[in-house]
Phi, psi and omega in degrees: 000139209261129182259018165329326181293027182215022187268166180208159150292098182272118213276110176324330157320340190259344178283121171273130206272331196210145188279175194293153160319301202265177180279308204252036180247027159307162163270165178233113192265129202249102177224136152309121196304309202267314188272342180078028132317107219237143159236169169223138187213196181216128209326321157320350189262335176334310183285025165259343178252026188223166181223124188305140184117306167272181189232156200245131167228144195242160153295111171242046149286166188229129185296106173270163163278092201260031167253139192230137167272105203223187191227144184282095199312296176317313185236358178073353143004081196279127185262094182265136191235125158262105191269145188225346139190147158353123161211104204357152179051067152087356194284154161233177162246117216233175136255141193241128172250160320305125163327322187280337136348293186250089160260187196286137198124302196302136187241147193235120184267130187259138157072207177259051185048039151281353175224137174221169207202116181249127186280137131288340179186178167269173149276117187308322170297347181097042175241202182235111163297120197231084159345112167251135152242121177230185184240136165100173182273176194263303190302350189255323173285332132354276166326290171312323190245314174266195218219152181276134186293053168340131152303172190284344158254031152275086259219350172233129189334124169283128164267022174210090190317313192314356178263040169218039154245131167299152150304321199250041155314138176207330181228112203311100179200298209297132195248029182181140175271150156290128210248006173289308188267034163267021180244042165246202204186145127347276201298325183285324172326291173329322187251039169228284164314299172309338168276006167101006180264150179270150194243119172226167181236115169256190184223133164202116196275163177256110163268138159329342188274007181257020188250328151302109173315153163275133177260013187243154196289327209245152191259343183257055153240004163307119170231124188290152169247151176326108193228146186270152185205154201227104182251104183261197212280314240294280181308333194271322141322329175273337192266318188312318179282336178301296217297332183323286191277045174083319189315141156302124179276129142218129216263125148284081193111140149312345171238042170239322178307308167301338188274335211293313227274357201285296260243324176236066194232337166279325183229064167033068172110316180311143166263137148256154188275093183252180139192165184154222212221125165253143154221045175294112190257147195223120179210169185320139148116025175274153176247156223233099198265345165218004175276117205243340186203192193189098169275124162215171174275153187283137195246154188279162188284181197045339161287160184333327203252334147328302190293291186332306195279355183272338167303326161294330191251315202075158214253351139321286169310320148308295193275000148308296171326289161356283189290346150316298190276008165263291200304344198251002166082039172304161206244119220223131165111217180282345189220026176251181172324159183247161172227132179258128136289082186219177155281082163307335172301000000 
């Protein structure tokens, strides 16, 4: 499958640079899985498309500040390091601008050298494995030092880091938010729950590689990178029972989506309380063993996550939907509009 079939005109003017005052007065775009049948509504409406009896499942995972700004010890050199995952003894896997900069050896000073970061090797992707030494916990010096990782086609500062957090982020991994789940509150979740819909929670930290264009022509010659997730009993025991007793999976996000289908792809429909490293890629002609509907945000063309929702939809119906909502100014990317994925019948 080729992947030009998933390319579109996005106008650039539709990226959205910065989020609304409230969370939830994004628009909402409605497309019927099976027929392509498309409504436009406003996000607040969501709950008129959810039903008592289903469940909502969210990411809580929390976005750290992994981006760190540092000096080449040697040559004073300025050096920027991204972390992008966790690896025994303080090692990360970092990507480093300039690259050429930084072989192996290179030693790099953060701040007034409470964290310094000595390379150990490459990467097959062109990145760095990078050793830190601090004083003190990693997470606080984090805190202290880095920066939040935006994406790249975002181009302007954010002044409140905390909107590029979901409300309920609880657990520290993530080098990107799941951005389906910045247009809810505390308050709307609460009006969600009082109809009668269940609320579970998974963890899936978001690696930079969902952000990486594909380079390859062909779409199953494509390889994901590994991202870690956490299913605990709590959830697992609520979706079993949501699907027993009839109820709808409806996945907040591609990566709730990934973690469901990771997990329950393994044991023939079922979820268990698991965690470990997924690279599941989902593109047409995946069948779908528990995910019944799909709240997400509009995706850049060519990417993973287009394909994922045309696996869902058909990649007809998406890039109809698609050209809707470019004509009707839909707000596009981490901080645009959302789209439900569902059965309108």
């Amino acid at each position: 499958m080729e992947v030009d079939l998933f390319d579109f005109d996005l106008p650039e003017e539709l990226i959205a640079q910065t989020p609304l005052k409230n969370r939830t007065d994004s628009r909402l775009l409605v497309l019927d899985k099976h027929t392509g049948k498309t409504e436009h509504r406003d996000f607040t409406d969501l709950i008129d498309y959810l039903k008592p009896g289903d469940t909502l499942v969210l990411n809580d995972t929390k976005v750290m500040p992994a981006r760190l700004m540092g000096i080449k010890e040697e040559t004073g050199a300025k050096i920027e390091v991204l972390l992008l995952k966790s690896l025994p003894d303080d090692r990360w896997e970092t990507l480093v601008k300039p690259g050429k900069r930084v072989k192996p050896g290179t030693r790099i000073v953060f701040g007034d050298g409470e964290l310094t970061g000595i390379c150990e090797d490459t990467t097959p992707a062109g990145g760095r494995i990078i050793r830190f030494q601090y004083r003190g916990i990693f997470q606080e010096v984090l805190d202290r030092l880095g920066q939040m990782p935006l994406p790249p086609y975002i181009k302007k500062q954010l002044e409140d880091s905390d909107r590029y957090q979901t409300v309920y982020s609880r657990h520290w991994g993530s080098a990107a938010a799941p951005t389906a789940g910045l247009h809810f509150t505390e308050e709307y979740l609460k009006k969600v729950e009082e109809a009668g819909i269940r609320i579970a929670y998974i963890t899936l930290h978001v690696g930079l590689g969902t952000f990486r264009p594909i380079s390859t022509d062909q779409v199953e010659e494509h390889q994901m990178h590994s991202e870690y997730y956490r299913v605990d009993e709590t959830t697992a025991s609520l979706i079993n029972e949501t699907r027993k007793q009839g109820g709808r999976i409806v996945a907040v996000g591609t990566t709730s989506t990934r973690t469901l289908e990771t997990v329950a792809s393994k044991y023939n429909g079922e979820i268990r309380a698991e965690d470990g490293w997924t690279d599941i890629f989902i593109y047409p002609g995946y069948t779908f063993s528990i995910v019944d509907s799909l709240l997400t945000n509009f995706h850049l063309p060519k990417s993973t996550l287009v394909m994922l929702v045309s696996a869902l939809a058909g990649r007809e119906n998406i890039l109809r939907a698609y050209q809707e909502a470019i004509e009707r100014r839909y707000r596009f990317f981490s901080f645009g509009d959302a789209m439900f994925i569902t059965d309108l019948d």
